[in-house]
N, C-alpha and C positions, 0 to 999 in steps of 0.2 A: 679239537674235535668240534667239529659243527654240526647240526642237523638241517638235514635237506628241507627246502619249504614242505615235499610231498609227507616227508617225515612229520613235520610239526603239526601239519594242516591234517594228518592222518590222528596222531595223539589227541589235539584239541577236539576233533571232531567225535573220537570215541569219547571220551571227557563226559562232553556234551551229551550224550545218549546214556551214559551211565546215569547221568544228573534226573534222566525225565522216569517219571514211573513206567517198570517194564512191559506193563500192558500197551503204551501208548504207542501208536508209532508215529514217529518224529518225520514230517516231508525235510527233504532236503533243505528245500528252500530256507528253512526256518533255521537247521542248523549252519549252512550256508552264510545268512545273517550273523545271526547271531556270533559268528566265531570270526565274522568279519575273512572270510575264504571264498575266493572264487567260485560258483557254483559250479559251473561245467568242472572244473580241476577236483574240487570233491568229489564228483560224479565218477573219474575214473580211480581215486584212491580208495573209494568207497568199494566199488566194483570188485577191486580186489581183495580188500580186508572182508567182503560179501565168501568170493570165494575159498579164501582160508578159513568163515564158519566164527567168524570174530562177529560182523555182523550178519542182520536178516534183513535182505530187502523185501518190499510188501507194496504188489504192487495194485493198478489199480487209480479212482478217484482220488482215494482217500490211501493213497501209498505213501511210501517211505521207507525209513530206519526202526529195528529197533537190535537191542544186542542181542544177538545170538546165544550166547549164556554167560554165567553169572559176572560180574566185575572182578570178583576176586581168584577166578580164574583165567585174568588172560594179562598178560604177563605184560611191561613195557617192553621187553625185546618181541615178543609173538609179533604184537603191532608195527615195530621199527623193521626187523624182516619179511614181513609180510610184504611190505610198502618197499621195501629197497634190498630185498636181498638179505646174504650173511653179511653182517659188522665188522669193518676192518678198517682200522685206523689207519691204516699205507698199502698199497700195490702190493708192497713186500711182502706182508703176511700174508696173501694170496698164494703167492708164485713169488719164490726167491732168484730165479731169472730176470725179473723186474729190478733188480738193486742193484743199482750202477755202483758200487763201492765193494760188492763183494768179492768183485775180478782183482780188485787190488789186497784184499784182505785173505787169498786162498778160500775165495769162494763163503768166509765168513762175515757177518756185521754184528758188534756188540749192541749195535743203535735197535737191530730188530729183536735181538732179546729182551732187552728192556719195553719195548714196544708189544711185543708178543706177551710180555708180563701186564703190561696195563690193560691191553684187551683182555684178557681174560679176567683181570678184576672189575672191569668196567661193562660186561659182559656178564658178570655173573651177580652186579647191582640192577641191572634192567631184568634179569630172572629172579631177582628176589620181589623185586616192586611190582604191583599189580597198578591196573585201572580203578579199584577200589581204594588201593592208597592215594592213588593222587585225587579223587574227586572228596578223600578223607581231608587232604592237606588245604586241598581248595579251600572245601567249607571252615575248618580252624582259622586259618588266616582272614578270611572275608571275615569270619565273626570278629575278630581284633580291632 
């Protein structure tokens, strides 16, 4: 499993806006930097994560980011599907037409059951974890 740059660049970025007091609103540019992320390619991750209500754009002189509501209600999966869709480790779990092996197996694969078993636990760790945890883990480990 890997995660997409839009994916990582979408995490970091919220990260980032949890970290600043909720009154502020953060210009791109700044979180841009800071996260060391393309700005135009923010711009359209952001757009998005805008209109699923995760963040608030503000715009304007003096515009920007700030979150939409609280950190410890928005979930790492809200953010990773927001940014890319539903989660699925293979084509297969999709659409079981996609499995070239199933023609040979009477239309079964034991490889997608076990597969179909990790996504749902791997799946239901990004619905326990919020944005609040990870900028929690941040700050503990930087203090070390």
């Amino acid at each position: 499993m890997q995660f997409t740059k839009a994916e990582e660049y979408g995490i970091f970025g919220v990260i980032y806006l949890a970290e600043q007091d909720h009154s502020v609103v953060t210009p791109l540019s700044e979180i841009s930097e800071s996260q060391n992320i393309p700005e135009k390619f923010l711009a359209k991750i952001f757009q998005s994560l805008s209109k699923a209500g995760i963040v608030r754009s503000h715009r304007g002189v003096r515009g920007g980011f700030t979150l939409a509501k609280d950190p410890r209600e928005i979930t790492i999966k809200e953010v990773l599907e927001t940014i890319q869709g539903p989660y699925h480790l293979t084509k297969c779990i999709q659409d079981i037409e996609t499995c070239e092996r199933k023609s040979r197996r009477n239309g079964f694969c034991p490889l997608r059951e076990v597969i179909m078993i990790a996504e749902r636990q791997l799946c239901s760790v990004f619905e326990q974890y919020t944005v609040a945890d990870l900028v929690a883990w941040q700050k503990e480990k930087v203090a070390k």
